[in-house]
KOLDOBA-591633 format. One line per field, with one value per residue (C-alpha): residue number from 0; x, y, z. Coordinates in steps of 0.02 Angstrom, whole numbers, plus 50000, padded with zeros to 5 digits. Example, Ala and Ser with C-alpha at 12.3 -4.5 7.8 and 13.67 -1.06 7.14 Angstrom:
BEGIN
resi	(0|1)
u	(50615|50684)
v	(49775|49947)
w	(50390|50357)
***
This chain:
BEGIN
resi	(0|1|2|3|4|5|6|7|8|9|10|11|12|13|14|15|16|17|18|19|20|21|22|23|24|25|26|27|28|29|30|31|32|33|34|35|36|37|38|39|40|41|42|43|44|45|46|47|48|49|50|51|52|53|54|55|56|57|58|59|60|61|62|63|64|65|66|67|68|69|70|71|72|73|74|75|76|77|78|79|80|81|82|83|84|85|86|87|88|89|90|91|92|93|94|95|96|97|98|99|100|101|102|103|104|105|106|107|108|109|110|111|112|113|114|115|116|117|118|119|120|121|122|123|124|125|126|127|128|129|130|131|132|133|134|135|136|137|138|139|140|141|142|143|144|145|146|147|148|149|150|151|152|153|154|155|156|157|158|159|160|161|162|163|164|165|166|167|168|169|170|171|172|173|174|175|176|177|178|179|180|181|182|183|184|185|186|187|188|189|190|191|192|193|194|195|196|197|198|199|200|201|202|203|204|205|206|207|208|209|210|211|212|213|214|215|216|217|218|219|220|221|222|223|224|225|226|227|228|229|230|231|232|233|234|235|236|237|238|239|240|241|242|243|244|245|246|247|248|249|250|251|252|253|254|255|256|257|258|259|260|261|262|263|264|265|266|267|268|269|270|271|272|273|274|275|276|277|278|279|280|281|282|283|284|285|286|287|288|289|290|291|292|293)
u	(55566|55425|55257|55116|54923|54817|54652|54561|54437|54336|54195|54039|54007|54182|54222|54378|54390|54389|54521|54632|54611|54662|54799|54837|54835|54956|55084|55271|55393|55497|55399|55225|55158|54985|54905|54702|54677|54490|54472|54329|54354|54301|54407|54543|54656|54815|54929|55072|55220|55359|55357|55504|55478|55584|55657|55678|55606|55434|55304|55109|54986|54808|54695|54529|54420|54252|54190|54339|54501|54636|54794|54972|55138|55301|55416|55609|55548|55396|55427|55355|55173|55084|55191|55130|54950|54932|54999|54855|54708|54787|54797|54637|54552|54485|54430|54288|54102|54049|53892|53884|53980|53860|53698|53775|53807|53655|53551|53626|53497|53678|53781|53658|53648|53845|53827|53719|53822|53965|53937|54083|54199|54347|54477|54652|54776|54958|55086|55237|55185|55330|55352|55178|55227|55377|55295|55147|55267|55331|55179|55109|55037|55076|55012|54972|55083|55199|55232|55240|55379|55476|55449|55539|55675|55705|55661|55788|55932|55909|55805|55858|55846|55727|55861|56024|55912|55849|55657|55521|55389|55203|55042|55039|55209|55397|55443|55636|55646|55592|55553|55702|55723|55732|55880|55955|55841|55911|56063|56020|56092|55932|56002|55999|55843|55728|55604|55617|55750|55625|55536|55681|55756|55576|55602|55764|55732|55582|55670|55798|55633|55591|55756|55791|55617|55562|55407|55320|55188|55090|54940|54907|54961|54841|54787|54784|54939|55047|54937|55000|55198|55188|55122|55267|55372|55456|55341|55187|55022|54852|54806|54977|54942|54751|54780|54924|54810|54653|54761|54921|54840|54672|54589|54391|54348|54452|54353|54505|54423|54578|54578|54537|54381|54322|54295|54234|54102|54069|54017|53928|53817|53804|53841|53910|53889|53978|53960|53817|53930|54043|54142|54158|54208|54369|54250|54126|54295|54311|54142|54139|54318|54236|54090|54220|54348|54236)
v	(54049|53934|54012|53903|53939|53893|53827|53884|53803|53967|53903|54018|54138|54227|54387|54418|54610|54625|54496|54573|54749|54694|54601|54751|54883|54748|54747|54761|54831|54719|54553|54625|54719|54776|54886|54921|54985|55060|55085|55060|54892|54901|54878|54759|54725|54635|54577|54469|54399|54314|54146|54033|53839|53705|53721|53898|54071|54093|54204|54191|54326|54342|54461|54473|54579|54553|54448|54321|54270|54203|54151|54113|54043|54075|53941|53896|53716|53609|53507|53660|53673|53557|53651|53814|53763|53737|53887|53982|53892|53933|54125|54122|54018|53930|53768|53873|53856|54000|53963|53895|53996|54132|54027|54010|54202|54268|54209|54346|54500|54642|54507|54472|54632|54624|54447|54507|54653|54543|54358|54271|54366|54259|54243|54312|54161|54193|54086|54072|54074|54128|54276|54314|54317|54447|54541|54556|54589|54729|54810|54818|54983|55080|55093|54968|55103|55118|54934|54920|55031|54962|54770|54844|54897|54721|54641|54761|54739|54532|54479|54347|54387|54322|54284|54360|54419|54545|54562|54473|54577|54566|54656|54723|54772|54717|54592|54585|54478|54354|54392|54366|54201|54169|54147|54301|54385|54306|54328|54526|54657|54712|54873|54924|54879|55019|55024|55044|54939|54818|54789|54735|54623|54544|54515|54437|54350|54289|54237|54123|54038|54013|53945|53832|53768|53820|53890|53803|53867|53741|53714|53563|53675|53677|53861|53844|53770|53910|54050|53993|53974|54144|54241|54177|54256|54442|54564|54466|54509|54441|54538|54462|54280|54302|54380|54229|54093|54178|54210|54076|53933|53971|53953|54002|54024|54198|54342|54498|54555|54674|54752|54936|54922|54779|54852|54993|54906|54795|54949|55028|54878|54836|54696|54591|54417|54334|54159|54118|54165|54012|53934|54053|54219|54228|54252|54373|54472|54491|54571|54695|54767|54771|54857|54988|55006|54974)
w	(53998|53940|53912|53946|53950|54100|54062|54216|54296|54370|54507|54477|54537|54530|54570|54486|54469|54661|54679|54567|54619|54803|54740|54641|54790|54911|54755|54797|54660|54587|54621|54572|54424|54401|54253|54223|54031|54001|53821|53675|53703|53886|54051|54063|54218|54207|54372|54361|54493|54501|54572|54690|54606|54614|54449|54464|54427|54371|54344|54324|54242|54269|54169|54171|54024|53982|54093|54055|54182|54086|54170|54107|54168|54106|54220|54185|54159|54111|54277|54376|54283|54408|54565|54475|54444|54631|54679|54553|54637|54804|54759|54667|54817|54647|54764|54865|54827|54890|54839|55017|55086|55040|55060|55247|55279|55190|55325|55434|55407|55410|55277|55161|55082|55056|54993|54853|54807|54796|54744|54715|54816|54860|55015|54932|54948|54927|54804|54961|55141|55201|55096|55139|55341|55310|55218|55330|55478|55362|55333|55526|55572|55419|55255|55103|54984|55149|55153|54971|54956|55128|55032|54885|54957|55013|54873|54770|54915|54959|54821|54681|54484|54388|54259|54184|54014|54131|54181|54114|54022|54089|53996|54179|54154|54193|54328|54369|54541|54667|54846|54961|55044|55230|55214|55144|55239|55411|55388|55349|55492|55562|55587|55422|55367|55309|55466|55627|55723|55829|55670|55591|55712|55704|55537|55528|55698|55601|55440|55538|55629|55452|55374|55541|55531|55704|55633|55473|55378|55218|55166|55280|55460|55603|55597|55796|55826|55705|55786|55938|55881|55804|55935|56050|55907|55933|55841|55785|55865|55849|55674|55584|55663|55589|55422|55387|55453|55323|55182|55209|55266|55203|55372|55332|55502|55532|55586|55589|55742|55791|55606|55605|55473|55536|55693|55618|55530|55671|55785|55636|55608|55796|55781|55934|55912|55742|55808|55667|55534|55581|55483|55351|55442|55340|55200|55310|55363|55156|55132|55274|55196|55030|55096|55176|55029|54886)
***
């Protein structure tokens, strides 16, 4: 592979440690690898994936130390830089000032406290939509390490190498394949997935949608219209049509009103009305989960 610096263009103010730390605690074996090193030298954390591009298997590194994100992309071709450099800023939600996003949500007497403990703090994007829509059906109603582990064992059983040299070495640590297409993935037998059988007929029922192109997810999606599509979809409720509209298509308008801690919070704060935090509740929904997990 080709190793090629990013020169990142990092909006201020940035909160990278939280971004990588989620990214870090969602990681699936195989496609994800994440490492934090505290030393004399200070804290560093390192995360690194593989990547599906044209040309073929990539993989992109962040690490942040010091005050300092630096990214990296190793890609089978020079063709796929630009393809790869959009898929950064759509993970890193790099195009947000959230200056004014937290100018907007200050104003609210229960956010503006989080807002200051937290400037920067970013919406999580993801580098494949559809991957990010499996493996959110995956992960419904059990845990983060739960659907970490259930991911894997797809990605280990359908997923592609990264290359016949074996994996690709990370400073967060080894990366040997790519998430499993739609395709391999639809034409799985649901009954021998590694979760319960509805879920997995979901999935696969979900991954020929996906293939056929009865449901399409970019960048440039109405969030309304997919909600819509994927709630008439086998297994996908209003929390998985949410989260992939905040994260997949970057909707900033997504409360996660069904989510566990936001409700939590919600009822904590007394809160009842979330109309005034419009548009930017995807970014409101990030705050109230950091002010839960830390």
């Amino acid at each position: 592979m080709i190793e090629v610096p990013v020169d990142l263009e990092v909006p201020e103010p940035f909160d990278a440690e939280a971004l990588l730390v989620f990214f870090g605690r969602h990681a699936v074996p195989g496609i994800e690898s994440y490492q934090e090193v505290e030393d004399r030298a200070g804290r560093r954390i390192h995360y690194a994936r593989t990547l599906r591009l044209p040309a073929g298997p990539g993989v992109l590194e962040l690490s942040y130390a010091a005050g300092t994100l630096t990214a990296t992309l190793q890609l089978s071709a020079v063709s796929d830089l630009d393809e790869g450099r959009l898929r950064l800023v759509h993970l890193c939600d790099l195009a947000t000032d959230t200056r004014l996003v937290e100018a907007h949500l200050a104003a609210d007497d229960e956010l503006r406290p989080l807002v200051a403990a937290s400037p920067g703090l970013r919406v999580p994007g993801v580098v494949d939509a559809h991957e990010h829509l499996l493996r959110t059906m995956i992960g419904q109603q059990i845990s983060l390490a739960g659907a970490a582990n259930c991911a894997g064992k797809l990605v280990a059983r359908f997923g592609d190498s990264v290359g016949g040299s074996g994996p690709v070495v990370t400073a967060a640590g080894p990366l040997a394949r790519l998430f499993p297409t739609a395709s391999a993935l639809a034409g799985a037998d649901p009954e021998s997935l590694p979760m319960p059988r509805a879920r997995g007929r979901a999935i696969v029922e979900m991954a020929a949608a996906l293939d056929e192109g009865r449901v399409q997810l970019s960048t440039t999606s109405d969030p309304a219209q997919v909600r819509a599509t994927l709630l008439a979809c086998r297994g996908v409720g209003p929390w998985t049509a949410d989260y992939v509209a905040m994260r997949a298509l970057h909707d900033p308008d997504i409360l996660l009103g069904s989510d566990l801690v936001i409700k939590r919070e919600l009822v904590r704060r007394e809160i009842t009305d979330t109309s005034g935090w419009a548009p930017w509740r995807s970014y409101a929904t990030m705050h109230l989960w950091r002010s839960w997990t830390g």
